[in-house]
Structure formats: structure tokens, C-alpha cells
C-alpha positions in Angstrom: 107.0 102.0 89.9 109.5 102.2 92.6 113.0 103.9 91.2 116.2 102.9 93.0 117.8 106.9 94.2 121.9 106.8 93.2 124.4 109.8 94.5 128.5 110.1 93.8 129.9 109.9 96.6 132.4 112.6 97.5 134.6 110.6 99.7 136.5 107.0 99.0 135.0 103.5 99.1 135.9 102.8 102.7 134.9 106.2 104.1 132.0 105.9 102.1 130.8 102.7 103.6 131.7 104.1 107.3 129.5 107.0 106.9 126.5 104.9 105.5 127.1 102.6 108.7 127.4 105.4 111.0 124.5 107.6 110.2 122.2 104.2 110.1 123.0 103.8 113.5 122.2 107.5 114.4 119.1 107.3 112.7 117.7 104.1 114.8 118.7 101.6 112.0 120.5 98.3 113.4 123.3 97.3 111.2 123.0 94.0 110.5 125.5 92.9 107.9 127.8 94.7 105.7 129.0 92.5 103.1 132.2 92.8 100.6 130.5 91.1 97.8 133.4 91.6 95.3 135.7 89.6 98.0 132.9 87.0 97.6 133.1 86.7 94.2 137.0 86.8 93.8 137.0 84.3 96.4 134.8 81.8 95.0 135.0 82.7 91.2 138.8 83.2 90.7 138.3 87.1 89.4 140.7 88.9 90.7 140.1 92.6 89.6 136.4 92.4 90.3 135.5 96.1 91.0 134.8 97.0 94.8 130.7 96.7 95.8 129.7 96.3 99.4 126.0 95.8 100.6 124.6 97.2 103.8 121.9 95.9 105.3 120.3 97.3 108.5 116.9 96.9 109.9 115.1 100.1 112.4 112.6 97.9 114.5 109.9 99.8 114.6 109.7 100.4 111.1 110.0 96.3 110.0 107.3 96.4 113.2 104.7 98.4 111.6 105.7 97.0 108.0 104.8 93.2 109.8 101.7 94.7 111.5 100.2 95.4 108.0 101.6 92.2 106.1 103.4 89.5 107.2 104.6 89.0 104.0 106.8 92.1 103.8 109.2 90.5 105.6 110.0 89.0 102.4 111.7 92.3 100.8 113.5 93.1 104.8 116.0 94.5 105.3 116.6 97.5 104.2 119.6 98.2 102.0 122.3 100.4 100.6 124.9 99.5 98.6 128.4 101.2 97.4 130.3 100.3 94.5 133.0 101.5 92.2 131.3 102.7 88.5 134.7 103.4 86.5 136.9 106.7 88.7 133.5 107.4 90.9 132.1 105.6 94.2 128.4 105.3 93.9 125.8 104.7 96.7 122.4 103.2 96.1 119.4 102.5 98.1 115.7 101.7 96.8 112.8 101.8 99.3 111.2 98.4 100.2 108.6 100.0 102.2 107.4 101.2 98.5 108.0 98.1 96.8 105.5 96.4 99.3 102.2 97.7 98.0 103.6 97.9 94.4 104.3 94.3 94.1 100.8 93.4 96.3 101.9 92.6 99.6 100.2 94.8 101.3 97.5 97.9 100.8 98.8 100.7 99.9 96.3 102.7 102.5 97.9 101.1 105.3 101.0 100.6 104.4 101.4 104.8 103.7 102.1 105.5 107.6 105.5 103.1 107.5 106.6 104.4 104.1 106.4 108.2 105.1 108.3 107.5 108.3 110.8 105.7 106.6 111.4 107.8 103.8 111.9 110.6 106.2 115.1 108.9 108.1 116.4 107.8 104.9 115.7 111.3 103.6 117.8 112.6 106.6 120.5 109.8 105.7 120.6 110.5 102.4 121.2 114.3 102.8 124.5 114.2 105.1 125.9 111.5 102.2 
């Protein structure tokens, strides 16, 4: 079973997000959305002290490459993700690994799909660290 990885961040909401975006974009990742999802849901909902949670998404090409060389089915769990919301006083960041959740849920062989997990948990390992 695939376990989500959660760290306190030691910075504010917005710096947080930033730093999530920036080293993506060091590490090779594309940044393809980052979405204000509380916004979303006071918008269309009426809440109005919804607590702050943004979603990242980003996509390294050669990665979702390798992923789609295996199974073109992964593409179902792309892209990857963070996300950073506020639990109570703290800002949390969260990221679970989809290259993991492929073979688990049986969209691809583990066997083949080991190569594109290892690579990607070491950038995200890299990531992760300077957070």
C-alpha cells in the first residue's frame, strides 16, 4: 500500500506554495496548474472561512514518458501532485507517489514499472528535502 508522505512546513502558505513551484521547475517538472481550491469552493459554495488548500500539479516528461511506455493506462493517475493546506496554526504539504500507485492498483507490472518509480522518487526525494 502506497502511504501519502506529509511535512510542516516551516514557512507561510504563499512562500510555501512558491518553493514547491520553484524547486519543481528546477528538478525538470513542468508546472502545469496550481489551483486555490478553497477560492473554488467559497466561490461556488458560499463558505467563506474555508481554510487555505492549493493543489500543484506538474508533469517531468520523461518520467509520464516512460510511465506511458509501460501502460497507457497510467495516464489515468498523471500528474503528479502536491498539495499545501492549512491543518489548524500549521501549513502542511503533501504528496503521494503515482508512479507507486500504478502497479498497486494493476495498471502496470510492477517489474517494469520499477525503473520510472526509482527515478522519480529520487527528484521528489531531492524536492522533498530542501522543503
Amino acid at each position: 500500500m502506497v502511504e501519502p508522505i506529509i511535512k510542516i512546513s516551516g514557512s507561510n502558505f504563499d512562500e510555501t506554495v512558491t518553493l514547491i513551484e520553484e524547486l519543481l521547475e528546477i528538478e525538470g517538472f513542468v508546472l502545469m496548474a496550481s489551483k486555490n481550491i478553497d477560492e473554488i469552493i467559497k466561490a461556488k459554495l458560499g463558505i467563506e472561512n474555508y481554510s487555505r488548500y492549493t493543489i500543484i500539479l506538474a508533469c517531468r516528461p520523461e518520467l509520464a514518458k516512460g510511465a506511458l511506455d509501460v501502460s497507457k493506462m497510467s495516464g489515468l493517475l498523471f500528474p503528479c501532485s502536491f498539495v499545501v493546506y492549512e491543518d489548524e496554526e500549521e501549513v502542511k504539504i503533501g504528496h503521494i507517489s503515482i508512479m507507486k500507485i500504478i502497479p498497486d492498483i494493476g495498471l502496470a507490472p510492477y517489474e517494469e514499472m520499477e525503473p520510472v518509480i526509482k527515478e522519480t522518487g529520487e527528484y521528489i526525494r531531492r524536492i522533498w528535502e530542501k522543503l
